[in-house]
C-alpha positions in Angstrom: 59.8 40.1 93.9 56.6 42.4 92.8 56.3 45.8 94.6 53.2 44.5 95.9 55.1 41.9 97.7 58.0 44.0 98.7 55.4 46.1 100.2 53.6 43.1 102.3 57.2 41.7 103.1 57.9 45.3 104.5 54.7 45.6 106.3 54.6 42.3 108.0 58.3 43.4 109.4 57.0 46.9 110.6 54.6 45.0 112.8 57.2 42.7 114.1 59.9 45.9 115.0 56.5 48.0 116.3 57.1 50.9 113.7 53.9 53.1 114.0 54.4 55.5 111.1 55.8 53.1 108.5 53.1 50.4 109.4 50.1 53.0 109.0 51.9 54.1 105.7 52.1 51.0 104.8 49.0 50.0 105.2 47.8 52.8 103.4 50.1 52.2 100.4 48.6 48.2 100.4 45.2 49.4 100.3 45.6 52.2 97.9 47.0 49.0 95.8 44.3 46.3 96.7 41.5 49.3 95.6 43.2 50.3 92.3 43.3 45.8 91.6 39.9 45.8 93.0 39.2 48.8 90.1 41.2 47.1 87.4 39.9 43.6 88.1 43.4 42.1 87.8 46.5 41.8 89.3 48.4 45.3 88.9 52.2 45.2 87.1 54.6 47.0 88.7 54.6 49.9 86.9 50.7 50.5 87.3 52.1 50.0 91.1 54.7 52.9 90.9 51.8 54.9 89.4 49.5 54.4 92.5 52.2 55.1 94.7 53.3 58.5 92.7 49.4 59.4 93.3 49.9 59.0 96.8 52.9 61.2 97.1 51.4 63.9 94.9 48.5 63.8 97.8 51.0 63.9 100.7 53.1 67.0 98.8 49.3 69.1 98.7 48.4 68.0 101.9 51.7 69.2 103.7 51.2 72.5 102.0 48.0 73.0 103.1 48.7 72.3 106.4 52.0 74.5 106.5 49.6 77.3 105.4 47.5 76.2 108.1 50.3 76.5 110.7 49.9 72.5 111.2 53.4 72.0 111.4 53.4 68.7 113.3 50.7 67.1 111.0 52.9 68.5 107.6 55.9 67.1 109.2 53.7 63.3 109.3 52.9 63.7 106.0 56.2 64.5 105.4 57.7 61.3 107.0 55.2 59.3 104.9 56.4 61.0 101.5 59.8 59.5 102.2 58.2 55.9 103.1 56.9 55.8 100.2 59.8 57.4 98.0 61.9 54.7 99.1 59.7 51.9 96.8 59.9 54.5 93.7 62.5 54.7 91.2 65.0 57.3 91.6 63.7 61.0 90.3 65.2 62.8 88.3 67.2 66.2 89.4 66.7 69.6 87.7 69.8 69.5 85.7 68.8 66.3 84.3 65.5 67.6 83.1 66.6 70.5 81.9 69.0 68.5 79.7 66.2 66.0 78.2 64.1 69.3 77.6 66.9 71.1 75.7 67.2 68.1 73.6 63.1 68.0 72.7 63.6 71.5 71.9 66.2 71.1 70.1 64.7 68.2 68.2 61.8 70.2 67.4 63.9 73.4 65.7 63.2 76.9 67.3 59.9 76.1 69.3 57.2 78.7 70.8 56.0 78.7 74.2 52.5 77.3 71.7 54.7 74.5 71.2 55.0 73.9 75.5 52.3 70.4 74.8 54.1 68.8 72.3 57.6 69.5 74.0 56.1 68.4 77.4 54.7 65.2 76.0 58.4 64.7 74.7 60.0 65.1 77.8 57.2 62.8 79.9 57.5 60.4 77.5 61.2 60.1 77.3 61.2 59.7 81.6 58.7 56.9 81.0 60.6 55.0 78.7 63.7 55.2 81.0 61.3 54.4 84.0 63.1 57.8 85.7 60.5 59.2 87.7 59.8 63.3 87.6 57.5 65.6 89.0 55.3 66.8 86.2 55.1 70.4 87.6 59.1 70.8 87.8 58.8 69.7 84.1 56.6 72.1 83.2 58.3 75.1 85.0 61.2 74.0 83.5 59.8 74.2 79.9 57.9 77.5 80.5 61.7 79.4 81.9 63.0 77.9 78.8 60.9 78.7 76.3 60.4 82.3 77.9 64.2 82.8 78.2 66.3 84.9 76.1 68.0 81.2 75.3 65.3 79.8 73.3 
């Protein structure tokens, strides 16, 4: 079963149980999807899927900042609760340790790299969390990079 389906399968039973959040998040999710199809003017594969979705999570993670700045706790906590709807249809992430250990590997491949060198290392790292469909936050990545390129250990 596609993600797309998974997602219509899920949202068909939210209406049946009466789940508020998790049906507005998932219609949300289904239409984010129907507009990037719409877009691409073909069906999407799952891993264009995953991409939409990780879009819509980046959002959610800025928009629950901004309103934790605002002191809109109740509508960061939504967002919140929507991040981990759609989490559960993504690929496990990948934890700290284990991208610090793919990045000490690229730098390692590369010799004794500069902090000029951060690109080419990060486009290592990105690419091999694609091929292992491991999903990772881009930012962590690149903090991770930066401290270890910086550090008296590079």
């Amino acid at each position: 079963m596609s993600l797309t389906e998974q997602i219509q399968n899920d949202l068909t039973e939210a209406m049946r149980r009466r789940e508020e959040l998790r049906l507005s998040t998932l219609r949300m999710m289904k239409s984010a999807l129907q507009y990037k199809k719409i877009e691409k003017r073909a069906p999407l594969d799952d891993k264009e899927a995953l991409a939409v979705l990780s879009h819509l999570i980046k959002q959610r993670k800025d928009s629950v900042e901004q309103f934790t700045k605002g002191g809109r706790t109740d509508l960061a906590d939504k967002e919140a609760a929507e991040i981990r709807i759609i989490e559960a249809y993504m690929p496990k992430a990948a934890g700290e340790e284990d991208i610090a250990a793919v990045v000490r590997a690229a730098m390692d491949d590369f010799g004794s790299p500069t902090i000029k060198d951060m690109g080419i290392i990060m486009k290592s790292v990105l690419a091999k969390f694609a091929a292992s469909s491991t999903r990772v936050d881009g930012k962590l990545v690149s903090d991770i990079v930066k401290r270890m390129l910086s550090g008296p250990s590079a």
